[in-house]
VMD Tcl script that builds the backbone (N, CA, C; Angstrom):
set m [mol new atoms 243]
animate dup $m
set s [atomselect $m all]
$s set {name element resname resid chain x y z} {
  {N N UNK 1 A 51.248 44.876 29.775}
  {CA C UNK 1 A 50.478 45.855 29.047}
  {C C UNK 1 A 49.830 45.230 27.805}
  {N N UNK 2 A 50.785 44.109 27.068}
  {CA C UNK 2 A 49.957 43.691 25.813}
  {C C UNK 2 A 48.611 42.703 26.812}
  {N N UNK 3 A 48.812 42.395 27.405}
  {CA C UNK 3 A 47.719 41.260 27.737}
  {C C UNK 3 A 46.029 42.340 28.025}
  {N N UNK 4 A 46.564 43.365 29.014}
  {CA C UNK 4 A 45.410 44.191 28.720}
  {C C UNK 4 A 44.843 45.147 27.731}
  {N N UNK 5 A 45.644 45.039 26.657}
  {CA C UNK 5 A 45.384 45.608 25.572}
  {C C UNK 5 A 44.633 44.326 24.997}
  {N N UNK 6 A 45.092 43.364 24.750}
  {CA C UNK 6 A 43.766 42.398 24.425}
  {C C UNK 6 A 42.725 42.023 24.789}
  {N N UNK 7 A 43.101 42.181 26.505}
  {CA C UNK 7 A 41.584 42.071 27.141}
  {C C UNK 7 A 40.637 43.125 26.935}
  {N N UNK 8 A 40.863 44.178 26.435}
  {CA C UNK 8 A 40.089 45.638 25.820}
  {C C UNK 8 A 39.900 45.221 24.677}
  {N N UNK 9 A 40.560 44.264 23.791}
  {CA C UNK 9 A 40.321 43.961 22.318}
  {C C UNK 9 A 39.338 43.114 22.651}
  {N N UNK 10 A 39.384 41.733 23.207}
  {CA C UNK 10 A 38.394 41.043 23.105}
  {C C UNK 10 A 37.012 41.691 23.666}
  {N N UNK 11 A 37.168 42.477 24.601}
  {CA C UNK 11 A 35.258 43.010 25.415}
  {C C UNK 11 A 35.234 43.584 24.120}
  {N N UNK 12 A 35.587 44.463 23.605}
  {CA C UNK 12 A 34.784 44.996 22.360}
  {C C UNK 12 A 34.123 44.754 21.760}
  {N N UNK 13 A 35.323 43.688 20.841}
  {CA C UNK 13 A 34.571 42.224 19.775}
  {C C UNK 13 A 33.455 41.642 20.209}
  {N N UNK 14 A 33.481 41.376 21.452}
  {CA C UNK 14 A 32.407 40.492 22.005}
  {C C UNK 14 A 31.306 41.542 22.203}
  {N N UNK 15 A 31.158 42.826 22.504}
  {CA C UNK 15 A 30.355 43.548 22.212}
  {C C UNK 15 A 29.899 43.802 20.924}
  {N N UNK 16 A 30.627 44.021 19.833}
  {CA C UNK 16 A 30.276 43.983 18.529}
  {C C UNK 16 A 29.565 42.257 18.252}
  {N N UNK 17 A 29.821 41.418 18.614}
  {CA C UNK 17 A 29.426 40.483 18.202}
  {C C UNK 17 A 28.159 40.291 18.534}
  {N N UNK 18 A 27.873 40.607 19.962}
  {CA C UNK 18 A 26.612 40.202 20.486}
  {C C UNK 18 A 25.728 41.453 19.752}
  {N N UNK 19 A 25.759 42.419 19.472}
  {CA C UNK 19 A 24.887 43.641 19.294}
  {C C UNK 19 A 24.832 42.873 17.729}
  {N N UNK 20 A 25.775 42.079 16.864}
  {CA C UNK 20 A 25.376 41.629 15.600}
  {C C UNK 20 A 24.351 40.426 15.697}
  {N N UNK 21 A 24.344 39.856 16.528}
  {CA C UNK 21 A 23.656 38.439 16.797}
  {C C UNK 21 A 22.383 39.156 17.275}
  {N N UNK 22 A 22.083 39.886 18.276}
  {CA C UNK 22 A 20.714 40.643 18.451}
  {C C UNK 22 A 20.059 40.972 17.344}
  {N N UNK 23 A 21.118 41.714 16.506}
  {CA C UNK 23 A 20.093 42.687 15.017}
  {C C UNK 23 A 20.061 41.020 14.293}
  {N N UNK 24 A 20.247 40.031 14.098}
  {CA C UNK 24 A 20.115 39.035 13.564}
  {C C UNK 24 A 18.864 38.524 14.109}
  {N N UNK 25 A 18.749 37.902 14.912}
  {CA C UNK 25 A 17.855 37.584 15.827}
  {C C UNK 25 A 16.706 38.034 15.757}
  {N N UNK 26 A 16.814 39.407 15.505}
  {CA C UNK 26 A 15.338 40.400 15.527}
  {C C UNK 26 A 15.128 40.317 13.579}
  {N N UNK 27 A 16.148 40.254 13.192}
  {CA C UNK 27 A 15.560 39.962 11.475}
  {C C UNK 27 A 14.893 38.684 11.095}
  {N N UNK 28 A 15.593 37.728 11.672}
  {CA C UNK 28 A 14.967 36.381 11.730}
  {C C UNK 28 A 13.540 36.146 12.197}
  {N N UNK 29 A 13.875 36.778 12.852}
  {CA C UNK 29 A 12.070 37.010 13.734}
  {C C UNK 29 A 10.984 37.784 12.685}
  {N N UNK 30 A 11.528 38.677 12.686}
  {CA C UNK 30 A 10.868 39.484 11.590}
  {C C UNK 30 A 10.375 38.479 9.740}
  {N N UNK 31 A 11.360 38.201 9.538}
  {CA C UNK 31 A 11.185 36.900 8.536}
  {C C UNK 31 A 10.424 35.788 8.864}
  {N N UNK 32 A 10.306 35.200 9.901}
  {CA C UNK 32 A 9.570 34.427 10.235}
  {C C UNK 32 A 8.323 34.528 10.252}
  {N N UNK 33 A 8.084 35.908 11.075}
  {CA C UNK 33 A 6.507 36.041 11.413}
  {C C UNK 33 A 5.900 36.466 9.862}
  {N N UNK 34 A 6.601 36.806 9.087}
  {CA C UNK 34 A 6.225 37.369 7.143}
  {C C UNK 34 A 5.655 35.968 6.467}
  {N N UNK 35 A 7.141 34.956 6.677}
  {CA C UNK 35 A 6.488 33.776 6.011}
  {C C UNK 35 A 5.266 32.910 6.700}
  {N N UNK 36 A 5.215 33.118 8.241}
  {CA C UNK 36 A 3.774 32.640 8.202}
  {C C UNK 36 A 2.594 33.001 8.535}
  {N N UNK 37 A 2.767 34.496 8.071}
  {CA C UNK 37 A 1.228 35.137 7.972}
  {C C UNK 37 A 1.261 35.028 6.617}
  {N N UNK 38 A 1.590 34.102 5.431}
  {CA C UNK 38 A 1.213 34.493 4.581}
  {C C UNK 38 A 0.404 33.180 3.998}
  {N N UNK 39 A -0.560 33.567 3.310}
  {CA C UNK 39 A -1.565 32.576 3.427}
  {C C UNK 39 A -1.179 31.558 1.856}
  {N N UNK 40 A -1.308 30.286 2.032}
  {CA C UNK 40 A -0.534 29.096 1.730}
  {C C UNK 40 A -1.102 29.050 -0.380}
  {N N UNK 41 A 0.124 29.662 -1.334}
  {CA C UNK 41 A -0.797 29.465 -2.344}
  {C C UNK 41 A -1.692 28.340 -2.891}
  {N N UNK 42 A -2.576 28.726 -3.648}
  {CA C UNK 42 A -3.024 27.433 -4.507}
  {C C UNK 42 A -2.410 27.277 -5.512}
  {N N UNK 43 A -2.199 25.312 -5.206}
  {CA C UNK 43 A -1.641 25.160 -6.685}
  {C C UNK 43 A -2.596 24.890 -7.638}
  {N N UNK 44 A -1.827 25.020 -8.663}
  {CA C UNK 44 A -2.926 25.526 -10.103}
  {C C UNK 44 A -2.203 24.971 -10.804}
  {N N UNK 45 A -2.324 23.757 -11.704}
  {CA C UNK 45 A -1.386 23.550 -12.907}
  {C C UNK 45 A -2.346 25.055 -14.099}
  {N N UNK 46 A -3.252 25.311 -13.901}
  {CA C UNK 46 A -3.073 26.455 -15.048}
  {C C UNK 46 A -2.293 27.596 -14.938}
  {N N UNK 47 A -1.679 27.801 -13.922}
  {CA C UNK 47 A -0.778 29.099 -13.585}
  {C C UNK 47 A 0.553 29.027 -14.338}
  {N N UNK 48 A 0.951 27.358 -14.386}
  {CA C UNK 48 A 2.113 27.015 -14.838}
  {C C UNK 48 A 2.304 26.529 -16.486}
  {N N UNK 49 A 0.954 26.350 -17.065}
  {CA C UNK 49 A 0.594 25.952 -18.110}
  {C C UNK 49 A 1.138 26.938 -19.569}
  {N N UNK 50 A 1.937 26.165 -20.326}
  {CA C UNK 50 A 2.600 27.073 -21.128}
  {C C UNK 50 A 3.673 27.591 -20.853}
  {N N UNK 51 A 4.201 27.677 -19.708}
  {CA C UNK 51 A 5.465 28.219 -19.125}
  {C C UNK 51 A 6.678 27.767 -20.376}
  {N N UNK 52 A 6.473 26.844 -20.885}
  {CA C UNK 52 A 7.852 26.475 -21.258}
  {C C UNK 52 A 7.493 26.921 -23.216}
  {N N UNK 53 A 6.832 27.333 -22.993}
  {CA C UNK 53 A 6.239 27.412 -24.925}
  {C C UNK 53 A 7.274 28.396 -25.733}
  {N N UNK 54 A 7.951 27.350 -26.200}
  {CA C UNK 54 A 9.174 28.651 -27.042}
  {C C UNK 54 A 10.573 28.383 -26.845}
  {N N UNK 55 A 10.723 27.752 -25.716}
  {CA C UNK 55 A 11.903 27.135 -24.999}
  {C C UNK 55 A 12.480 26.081 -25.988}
  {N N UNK 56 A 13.745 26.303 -26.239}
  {CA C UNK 56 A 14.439 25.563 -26.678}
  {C C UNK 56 A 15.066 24.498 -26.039}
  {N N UNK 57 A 15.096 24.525 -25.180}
  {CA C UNK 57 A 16.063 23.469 -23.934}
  {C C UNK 57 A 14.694 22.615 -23.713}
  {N N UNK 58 A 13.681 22.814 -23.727}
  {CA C UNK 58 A 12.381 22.294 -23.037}
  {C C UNK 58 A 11.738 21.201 -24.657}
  {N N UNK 59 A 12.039 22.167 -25.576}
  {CA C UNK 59 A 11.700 20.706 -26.506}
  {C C UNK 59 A 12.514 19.970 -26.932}
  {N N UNK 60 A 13.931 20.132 -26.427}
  {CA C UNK 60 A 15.300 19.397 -27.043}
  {C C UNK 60 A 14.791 18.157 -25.906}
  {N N UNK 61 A 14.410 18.277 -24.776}
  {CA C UNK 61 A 14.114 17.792 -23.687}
  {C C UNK 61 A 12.827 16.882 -24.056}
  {N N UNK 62 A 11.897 17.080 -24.503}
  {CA C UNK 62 A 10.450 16.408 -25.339}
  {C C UNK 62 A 11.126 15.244 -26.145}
  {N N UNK 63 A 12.132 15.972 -27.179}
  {CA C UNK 63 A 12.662 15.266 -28.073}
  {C C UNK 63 A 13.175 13.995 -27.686}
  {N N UNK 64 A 14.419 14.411 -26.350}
  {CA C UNK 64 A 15.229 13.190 -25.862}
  {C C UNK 64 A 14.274 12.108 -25.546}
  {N N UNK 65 A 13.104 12.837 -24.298}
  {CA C UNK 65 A 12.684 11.689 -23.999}
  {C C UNK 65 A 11.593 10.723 -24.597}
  {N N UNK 66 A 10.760 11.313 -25.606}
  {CA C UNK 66 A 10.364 10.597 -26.936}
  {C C UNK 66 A 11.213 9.616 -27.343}
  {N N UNK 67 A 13.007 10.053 -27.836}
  {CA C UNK 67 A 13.532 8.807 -28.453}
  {C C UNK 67 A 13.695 7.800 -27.464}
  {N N UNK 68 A 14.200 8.246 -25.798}
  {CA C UNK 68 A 14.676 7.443 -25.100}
  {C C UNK 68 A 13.376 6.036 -25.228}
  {N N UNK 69 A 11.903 6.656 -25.008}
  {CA C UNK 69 A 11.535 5.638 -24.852}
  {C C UNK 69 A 10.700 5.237 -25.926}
  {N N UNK 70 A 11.257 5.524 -26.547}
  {CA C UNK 70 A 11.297 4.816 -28.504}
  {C C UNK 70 A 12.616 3.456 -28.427}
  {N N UNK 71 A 13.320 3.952 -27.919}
  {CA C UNK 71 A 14.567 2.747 -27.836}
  {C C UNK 71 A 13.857 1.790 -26.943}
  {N N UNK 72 A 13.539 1.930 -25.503}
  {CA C UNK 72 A 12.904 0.967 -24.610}
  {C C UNK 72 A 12.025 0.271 -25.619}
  {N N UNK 73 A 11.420 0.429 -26.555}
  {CA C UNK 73 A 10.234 -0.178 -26.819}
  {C C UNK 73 A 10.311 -0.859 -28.253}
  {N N UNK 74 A 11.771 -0.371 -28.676}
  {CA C UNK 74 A 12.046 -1.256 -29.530}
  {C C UNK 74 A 13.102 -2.333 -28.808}
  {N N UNK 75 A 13.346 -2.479 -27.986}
  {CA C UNK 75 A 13.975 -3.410 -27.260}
  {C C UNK 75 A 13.466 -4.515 -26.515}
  {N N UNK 76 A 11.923 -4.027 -26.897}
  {CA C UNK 76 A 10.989 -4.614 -26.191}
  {C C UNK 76 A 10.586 -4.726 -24.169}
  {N N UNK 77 A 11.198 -3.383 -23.887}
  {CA C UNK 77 A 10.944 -3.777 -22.602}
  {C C UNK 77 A 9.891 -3.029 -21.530}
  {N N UNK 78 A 8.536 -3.161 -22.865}
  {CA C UNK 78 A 7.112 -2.961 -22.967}
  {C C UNK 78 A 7.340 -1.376 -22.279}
  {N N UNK 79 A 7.858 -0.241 -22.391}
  {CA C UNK 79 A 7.493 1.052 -21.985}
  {C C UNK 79 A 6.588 1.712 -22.147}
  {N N UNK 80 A 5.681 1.822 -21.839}
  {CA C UNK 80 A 4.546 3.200 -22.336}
  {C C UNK 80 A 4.055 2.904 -23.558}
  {N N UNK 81 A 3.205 4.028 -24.356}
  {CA C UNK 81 A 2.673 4.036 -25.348}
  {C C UNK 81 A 4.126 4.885 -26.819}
}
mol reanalyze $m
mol bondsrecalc $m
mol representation Tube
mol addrep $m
């Protein structure tokens, strides 16, 4: 009796499983056909321009790499301007 009580457990599951993998399947699809009807942006560095104006992390970041290659170039190992 336990063995066919599992064999009723497993058809279930496996029914629940497959009816989850279908609705998957059909979302995926659905996602798919979204991302490529959609028409490819342009890049624009003016879209992005200013993004960081105000940012603290972004000029601590200016800062570092100013000194870093302030050190290269007093070390002489000709970096940049």
């Amino acid at each position: 009796m336990e063995f066919l009580g599992a064999l009723v457990y497993l058809f279930g599951m496996s029914q629940t499983l497959e009816k989850r993998v279908e609705e998957l399947e059909h979302k995926l699809a659905e996602l798919t056909k979204s991302v490529t009807a959609r028409k490819p942006r342009k890049k624009d560095w003016k879209r992005t321009f200013g993004l960081s104006r105000g940012d603290d992390g972004f000029k601590e970041m200016v800062i570092l790499g100013r000194q870093y290659r302030q050190s290269l170039r007093d070390k002489g190992n000709g970096a940049g301007s």
